[in-house]
N, C-alpha and C positions, 0 to 999 in steps of 0.2 A: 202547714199553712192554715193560718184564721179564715173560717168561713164569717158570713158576716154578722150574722147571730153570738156566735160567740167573741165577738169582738164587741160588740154592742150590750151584752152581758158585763167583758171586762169590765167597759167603761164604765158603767151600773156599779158595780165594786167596787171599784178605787174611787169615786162620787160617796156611794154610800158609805166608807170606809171615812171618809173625809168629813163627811157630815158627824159623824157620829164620835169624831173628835173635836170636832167644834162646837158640837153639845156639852161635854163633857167639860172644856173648857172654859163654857158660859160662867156668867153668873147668874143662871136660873136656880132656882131651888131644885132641894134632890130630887123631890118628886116628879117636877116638871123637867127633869133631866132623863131620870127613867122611863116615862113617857114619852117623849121625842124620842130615845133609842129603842123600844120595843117598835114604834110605829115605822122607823126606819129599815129596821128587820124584817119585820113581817110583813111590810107593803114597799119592796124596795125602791119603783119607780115613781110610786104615788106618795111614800111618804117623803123620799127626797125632794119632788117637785113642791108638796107642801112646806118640808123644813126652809128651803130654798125664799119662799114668799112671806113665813111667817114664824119660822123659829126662833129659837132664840140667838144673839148674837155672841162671840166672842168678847170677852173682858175687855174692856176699851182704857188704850195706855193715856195714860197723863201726860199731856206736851207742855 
């Protein structure tokens, strides 16, 4: 059984995990791509809450 720390961890992961494909499938520049996923990494709840308000966005389809 999940205590609730490690469930709130999970959740952390699969967020972070998610953001950092939706970095990658920006269309930001590389640089600015590798920036958002290091800051992802290494600050996982601070930098998702930032990616979250200000990163960059997924490619936007043509209607």
């Amino acid at each position: 059984m999940f205590e609730v720390g490690g469930l709130i961890g999970l959740i952390i992961l699969i967020l972070d995990i998610y953001a950092i494909i939706q970095v990658v499938g920006s269309g930001a520049s590389t640089g600015a791509k590798v920036l958002w996923v290091l800051l992802i990494i290494f600050l996982p709840l601070i930098g998702l809450i930032i990616w979250f308000f200000a990163g960059p966005r997924g490619s936007a389809r043509a209607v």
